[in-house]
C-alpha positions as CSV (number, residue, x, y, z in Angstrom):
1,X,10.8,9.0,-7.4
2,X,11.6,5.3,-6.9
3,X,8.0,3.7,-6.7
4,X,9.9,1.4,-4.1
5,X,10.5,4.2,-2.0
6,X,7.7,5.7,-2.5
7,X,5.7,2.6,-0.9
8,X,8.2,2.6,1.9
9,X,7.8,6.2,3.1
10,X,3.8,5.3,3.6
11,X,4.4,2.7,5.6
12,X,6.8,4.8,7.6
13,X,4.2,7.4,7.6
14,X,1.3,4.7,8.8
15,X,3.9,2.8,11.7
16,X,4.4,6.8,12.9
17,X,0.9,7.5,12.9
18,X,-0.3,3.9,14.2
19,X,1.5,4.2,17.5
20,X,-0.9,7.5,18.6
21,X,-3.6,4.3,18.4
22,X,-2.7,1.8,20.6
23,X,-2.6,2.0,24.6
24,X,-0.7,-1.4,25.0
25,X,3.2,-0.3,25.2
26,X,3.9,-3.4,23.8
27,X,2.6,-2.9,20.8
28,X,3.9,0.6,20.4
29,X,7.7,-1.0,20.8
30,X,7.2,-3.8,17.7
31,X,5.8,-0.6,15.6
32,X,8.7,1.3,16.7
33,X,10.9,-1.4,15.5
34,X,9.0,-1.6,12.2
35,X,9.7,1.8,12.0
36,X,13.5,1.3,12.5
37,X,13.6,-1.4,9.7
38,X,11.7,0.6,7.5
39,X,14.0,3.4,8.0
40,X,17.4,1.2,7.6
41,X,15.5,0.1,4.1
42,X,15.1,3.4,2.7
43,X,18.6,4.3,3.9
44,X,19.7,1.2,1.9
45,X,17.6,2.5,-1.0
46,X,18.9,5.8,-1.1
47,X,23.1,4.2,-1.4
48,X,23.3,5.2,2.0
49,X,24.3,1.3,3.6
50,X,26.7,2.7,6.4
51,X,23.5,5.0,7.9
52,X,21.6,1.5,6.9
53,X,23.4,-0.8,9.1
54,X,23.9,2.4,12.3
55,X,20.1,2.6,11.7
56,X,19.6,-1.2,11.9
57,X,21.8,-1.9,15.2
58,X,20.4,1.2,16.9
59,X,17.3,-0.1,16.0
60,X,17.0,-3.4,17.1
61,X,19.3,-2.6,20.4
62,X,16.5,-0.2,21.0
63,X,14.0,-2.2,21.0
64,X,15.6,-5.4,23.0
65,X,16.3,-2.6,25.5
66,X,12.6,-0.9,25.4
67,X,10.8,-4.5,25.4
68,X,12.8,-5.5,28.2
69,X,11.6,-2.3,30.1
70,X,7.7,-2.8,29.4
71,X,8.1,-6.0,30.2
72,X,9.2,-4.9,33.8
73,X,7.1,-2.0,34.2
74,X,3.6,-3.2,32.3
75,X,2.2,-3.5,29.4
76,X,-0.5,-0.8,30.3
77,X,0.0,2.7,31.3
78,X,-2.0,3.6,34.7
């Protein structure tokens, strides 16, 4: 196995496992979309670029759409 991908698929394994840690939702969104360009890399490693760039847009749509939701709702659960 690529050692590049290797290195990649722990820090999708650490992002998955971080957000289970954190209570702010805030932070749990920027780890998701970590997780998302961390995902659209190893797509990108594995010749996969159309899957890349879905993964990618998805992604960061996503997020723009999830930050703009805690931002109205709170940053804590109650």
């Amino acid at each position: 196995m690529n050692p590049l991908i290797a290195l990649l698929f722990m820090i999708l394994l650490v992002s998955a496992l971080a957000i289970f840690f954190f209570e702010d939702l805030l932070y749990v969104v920027i780890i998701f979309g970590a997780y998302s360009l961390v995902m659209a890399l190893i797509w990108q490693q594995l010749n996969a670029p159309d899957i890349a760039i879905t993964e990618a847009a998805v992604g960061v749509g996503m997020t723009v759409i999830m930050i703009t939701v805690v931002t109205k709702v709170g940053r804590r659960p109650q």
